[in-house]
C-alpha positions in Angstrom: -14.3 -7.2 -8.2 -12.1 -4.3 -8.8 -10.0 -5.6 -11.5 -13.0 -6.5 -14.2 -11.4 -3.7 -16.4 -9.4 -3.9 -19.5 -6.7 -2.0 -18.8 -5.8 -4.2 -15.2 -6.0 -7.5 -16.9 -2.4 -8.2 -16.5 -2.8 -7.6 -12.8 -5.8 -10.1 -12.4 -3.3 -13.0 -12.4 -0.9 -11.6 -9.5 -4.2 -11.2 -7.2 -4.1 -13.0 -3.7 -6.3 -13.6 -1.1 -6.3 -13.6 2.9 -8.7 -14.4 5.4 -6.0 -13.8 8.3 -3.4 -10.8 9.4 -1.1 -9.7 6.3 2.7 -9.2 6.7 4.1 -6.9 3.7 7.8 -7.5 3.4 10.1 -5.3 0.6 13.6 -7.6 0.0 14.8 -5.8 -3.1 17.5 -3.6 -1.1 18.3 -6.7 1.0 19.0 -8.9 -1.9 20.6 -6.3 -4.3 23.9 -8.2 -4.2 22.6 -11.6 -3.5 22.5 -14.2 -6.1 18.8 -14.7 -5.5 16.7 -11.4 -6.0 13.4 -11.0 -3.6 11.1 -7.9 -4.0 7.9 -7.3 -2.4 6.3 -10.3 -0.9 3.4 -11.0 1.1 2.7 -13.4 4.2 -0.2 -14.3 6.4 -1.0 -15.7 8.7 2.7 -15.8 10.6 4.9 -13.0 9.9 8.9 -13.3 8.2 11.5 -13.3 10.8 14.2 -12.4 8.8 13.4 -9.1 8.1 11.0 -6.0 9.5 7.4 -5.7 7.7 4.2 -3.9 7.4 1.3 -5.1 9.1 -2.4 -5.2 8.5 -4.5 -6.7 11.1 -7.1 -8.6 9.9 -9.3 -9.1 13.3 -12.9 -9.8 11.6 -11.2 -12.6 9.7 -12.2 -10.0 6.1 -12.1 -12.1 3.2 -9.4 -10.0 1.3 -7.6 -9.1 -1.9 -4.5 -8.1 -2.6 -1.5 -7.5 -5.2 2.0 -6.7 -5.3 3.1 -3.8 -7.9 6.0 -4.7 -10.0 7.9 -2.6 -12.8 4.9 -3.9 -15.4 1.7 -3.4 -13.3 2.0 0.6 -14.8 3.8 1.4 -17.6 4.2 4.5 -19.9 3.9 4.2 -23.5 7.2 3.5 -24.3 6.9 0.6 -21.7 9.0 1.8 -18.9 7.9 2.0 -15.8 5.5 4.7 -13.6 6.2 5.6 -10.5 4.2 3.0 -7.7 3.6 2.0 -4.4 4.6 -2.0 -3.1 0.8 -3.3 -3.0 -2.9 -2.8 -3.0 -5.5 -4.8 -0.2 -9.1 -4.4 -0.7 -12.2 -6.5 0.6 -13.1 -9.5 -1.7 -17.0 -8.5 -1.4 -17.0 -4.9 -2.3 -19.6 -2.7 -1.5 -20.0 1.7 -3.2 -18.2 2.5 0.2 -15.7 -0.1 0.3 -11.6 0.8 1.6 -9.1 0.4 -1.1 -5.6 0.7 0.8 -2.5 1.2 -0.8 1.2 0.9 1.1 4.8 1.9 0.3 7.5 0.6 2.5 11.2 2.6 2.8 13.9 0.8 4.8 15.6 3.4 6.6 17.5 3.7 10.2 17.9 7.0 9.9 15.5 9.0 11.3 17.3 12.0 9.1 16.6 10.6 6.1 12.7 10.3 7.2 11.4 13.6 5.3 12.8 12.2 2.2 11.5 9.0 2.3 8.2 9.9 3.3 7.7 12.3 0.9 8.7 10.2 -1.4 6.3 7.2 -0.6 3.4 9.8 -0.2 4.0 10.5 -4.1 4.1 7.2 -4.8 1.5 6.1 -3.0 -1.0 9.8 -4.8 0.5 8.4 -7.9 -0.9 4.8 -7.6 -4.1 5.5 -6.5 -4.7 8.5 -9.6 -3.9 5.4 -11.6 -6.7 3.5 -10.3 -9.2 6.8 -11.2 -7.9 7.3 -14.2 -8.2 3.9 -15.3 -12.2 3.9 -13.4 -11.0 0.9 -11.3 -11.7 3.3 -8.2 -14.2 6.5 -8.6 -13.0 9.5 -6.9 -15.1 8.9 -4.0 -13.8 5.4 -2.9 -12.3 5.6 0.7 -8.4 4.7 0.2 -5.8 4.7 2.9 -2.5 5.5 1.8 0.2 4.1 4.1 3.8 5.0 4.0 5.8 2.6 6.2 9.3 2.9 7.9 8.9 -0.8 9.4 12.7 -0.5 10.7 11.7 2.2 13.2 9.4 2.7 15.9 6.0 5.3 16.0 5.8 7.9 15.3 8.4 8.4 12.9 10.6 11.6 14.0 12.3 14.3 11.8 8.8 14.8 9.7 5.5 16.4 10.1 2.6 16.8 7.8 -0.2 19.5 9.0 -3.7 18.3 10.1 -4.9 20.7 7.7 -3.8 18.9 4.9 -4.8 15.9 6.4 -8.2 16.5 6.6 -8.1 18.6 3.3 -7.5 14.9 1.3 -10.0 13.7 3.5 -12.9 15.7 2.7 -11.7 17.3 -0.6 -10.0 13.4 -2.3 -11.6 10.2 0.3 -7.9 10.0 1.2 -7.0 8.9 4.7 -3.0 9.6 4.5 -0.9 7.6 7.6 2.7 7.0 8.1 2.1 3.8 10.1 4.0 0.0 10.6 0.4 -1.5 11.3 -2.7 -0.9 10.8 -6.4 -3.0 12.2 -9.5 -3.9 9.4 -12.7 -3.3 11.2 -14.8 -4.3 8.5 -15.2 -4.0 4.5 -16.0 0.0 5.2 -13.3 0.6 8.1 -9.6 0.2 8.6 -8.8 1.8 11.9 -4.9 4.0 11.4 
């Protein structure tokens, strides 16, 4: 159980679980000038209709964890709010090698705003999982996927590239696996296919 720690407490109550496909929806730009707010919300096992979404693909059926970040899940000293990604997923049985996947959504149309947005979710998304080492929820050496999602625009997202070298540089040097996907498939409680 990853959230046995002091420091995550808060977080244990806001934990969910899934044994089907996951749907991760972000309604706070949406709903800014609606009477009713929505943020980040998660569905399984039938997707929303009403508006575009991040998918994980549960195919073995994983029994699996997950929470929504909010402005309290990491806070500064002061109380205000660190910088985050939407959610966290992880297997409910955890093994040493176990994936820890973290996502960040940006509603965009415009494929010229792309290099923006993604670099923006891909500091997020760093940011978030240093929170999780610094705190020893995660060691160093955990797998994590870090998914930055434009789920209002097809694959591969144009108007932004990010070398291979770096790619495999966070893989080797950090356990990083860094994707800019909509979807991605669970093989097992070691494997998340991107």
């Amino acid at each position: 159980m990853l959230y046995s720690k002091v420091s995550y407490q808060h977080m244990r109550v806001s934990i969910q679980s899934f044994s089907d496909d996951i749907y991760v929806a972000d309604y706070t730009e949406q709903t800014k000038t609606s009477t009713i707010k929505r943020s980040v919300e998660l569905f399984s096992p039938s997707h929303p209709t009403d508006i575009d979404y991040f998918e994980i693909k549960n195919t073995p059926k994983l029994d699996i964890e997950g929470i929504v970040f909010d402005n309290f899940s990491f806070v500064r000293s002061d109380g205000s709010p660190k910088s985050q990604c939407e959610a966290v997923f992880f297997p409910k049985l955890t093994v040493d090698n176990s994936w820890i996947l973290f996502c960040e959504l940006k509603y965009s149309t415009k494929p010229l705003n792309n290099s923006s947005n993604l670099r923006k979710a891909i500091k997020q998304l760093i940011k978030t999982r240093y929170y999780y080492i610094q705190d020893g929820i995660i060691d160093s050496t955990n797998l994590s996927y870090l998914i930055a999602s434009l789920p209002q625009q097809s694959e591969p997202f144009t108007n932004f590239s990010i070398s291979q070298t770096f790619l495999t540089k966070l893989k080797r040097k950090r356990s990083i696996i860094l994707r800019m996907r909509n979807s991605v498939e669970i093989i097992d409680n070691k494997t998340i296919q991107v």
